[in-house]
C-alpha positions as CSV (number, residue, x, y, z in Angstrom):
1,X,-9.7,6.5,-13.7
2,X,-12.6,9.5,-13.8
3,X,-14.9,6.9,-12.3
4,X,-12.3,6.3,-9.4
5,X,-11.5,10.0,-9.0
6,X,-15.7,10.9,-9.1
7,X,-16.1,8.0,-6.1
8,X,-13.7,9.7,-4.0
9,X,-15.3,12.8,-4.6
10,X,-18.4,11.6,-3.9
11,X,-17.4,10.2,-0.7
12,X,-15.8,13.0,0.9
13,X,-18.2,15.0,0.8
14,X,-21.5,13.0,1.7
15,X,-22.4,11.4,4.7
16,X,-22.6,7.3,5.4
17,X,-26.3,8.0,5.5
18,X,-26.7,9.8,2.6
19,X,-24.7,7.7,0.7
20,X,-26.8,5.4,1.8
21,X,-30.0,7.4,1.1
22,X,-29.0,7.9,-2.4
23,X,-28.1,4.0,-2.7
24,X,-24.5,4.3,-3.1
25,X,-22.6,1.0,-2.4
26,X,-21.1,1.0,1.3
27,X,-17.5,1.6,0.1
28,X,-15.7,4.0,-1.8
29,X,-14.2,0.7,-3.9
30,X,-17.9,-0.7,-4.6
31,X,-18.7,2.8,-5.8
32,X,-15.8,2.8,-8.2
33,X,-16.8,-0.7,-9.6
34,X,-20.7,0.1,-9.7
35,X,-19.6,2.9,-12.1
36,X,-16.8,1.0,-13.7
37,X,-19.4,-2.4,-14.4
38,X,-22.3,0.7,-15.6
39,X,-20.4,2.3,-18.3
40,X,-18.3,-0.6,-19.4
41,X,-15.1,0.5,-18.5
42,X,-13.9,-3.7,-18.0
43,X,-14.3,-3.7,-21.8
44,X,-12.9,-0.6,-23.0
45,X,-10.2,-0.2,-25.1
46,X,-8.3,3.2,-26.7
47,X,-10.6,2.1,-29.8
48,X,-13.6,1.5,-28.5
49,X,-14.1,3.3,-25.4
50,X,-15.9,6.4,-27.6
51,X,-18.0,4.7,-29.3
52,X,-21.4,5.2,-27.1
53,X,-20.8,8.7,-27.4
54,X,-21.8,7.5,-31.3
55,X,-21.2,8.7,-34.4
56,X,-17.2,9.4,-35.1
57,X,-16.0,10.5,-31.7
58,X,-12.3,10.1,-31.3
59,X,-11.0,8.9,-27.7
60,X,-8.0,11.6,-26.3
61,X,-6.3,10.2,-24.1
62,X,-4.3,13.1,-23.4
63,X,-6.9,14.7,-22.0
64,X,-7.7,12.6,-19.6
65,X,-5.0,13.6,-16.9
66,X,-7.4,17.2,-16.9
67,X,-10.3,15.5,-16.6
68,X,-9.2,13.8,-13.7
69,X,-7.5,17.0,-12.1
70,X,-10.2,19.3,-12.6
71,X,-12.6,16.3,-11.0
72,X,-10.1,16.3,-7.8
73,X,-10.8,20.1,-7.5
74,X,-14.6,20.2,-7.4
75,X,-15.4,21.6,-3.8
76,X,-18.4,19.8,-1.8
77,X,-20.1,22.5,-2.8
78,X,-19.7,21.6,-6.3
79,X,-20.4,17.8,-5.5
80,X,-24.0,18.2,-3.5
81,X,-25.3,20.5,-5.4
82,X,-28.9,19.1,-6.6
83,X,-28.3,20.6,-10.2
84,X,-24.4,19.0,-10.2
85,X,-23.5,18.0,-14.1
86,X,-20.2,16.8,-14.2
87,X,-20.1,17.7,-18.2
88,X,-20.4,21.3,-16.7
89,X,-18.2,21.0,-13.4
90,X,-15.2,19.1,-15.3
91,X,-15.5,20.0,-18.6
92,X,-12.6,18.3,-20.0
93,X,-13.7,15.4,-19.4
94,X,-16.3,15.8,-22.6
95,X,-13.1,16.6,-24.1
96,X,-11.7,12.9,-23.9
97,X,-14.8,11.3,-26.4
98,X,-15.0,14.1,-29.0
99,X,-16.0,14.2,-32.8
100,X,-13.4,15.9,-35.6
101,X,-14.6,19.6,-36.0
């Protein structure tokens, strides 16, 4: 769902040809399964999907509904910046694969 939410992002707020510059897919839907088919989201499972953040991370699923929000509120701004971390603009969503303190 953060892959679907980071597409749409993504595509609001860059232009066909920029997209297109930056080898994005053509649609918002190819984006979300470039990224889905990337990070192995088919595959994932609540007990696997931390494990290639390594070690003993623990998936949190409640904190995935954040995640998701705060990546619906980045501005354009946010989105085209050159430096744009999405660890650092959503940081919730680090929150979701996290090891036991």
């Amino acid at each position: 769902m953060a892959n679907s939410a980071q597409c749409e992002r993504i595509y609001a707020c860059f232009t066909a040809a920029e997209l297109a510059a930056a080898q994005y897919p053509a649609t918002e839907a190819a984006c979300v399964t470039q990224l889905n088919t990337a990070s192995g989201c088919d595959a994932e499972t609540e007990a696997n999907a931390c494990t290639a953040v390594g070690g003993n991370a623990v998936y949190h699923g409640d904190k995935v509904p954040g995640c998701i929000s705060q990546i619906n509120g980045l501005t354009c701004a946010q989105v085209r910046d050159p430096n744009f971390n999405l660890d650092v603009a959503a940081p919730i969503c680090g929150e979701v694969c996290a090891t036991p303190s």
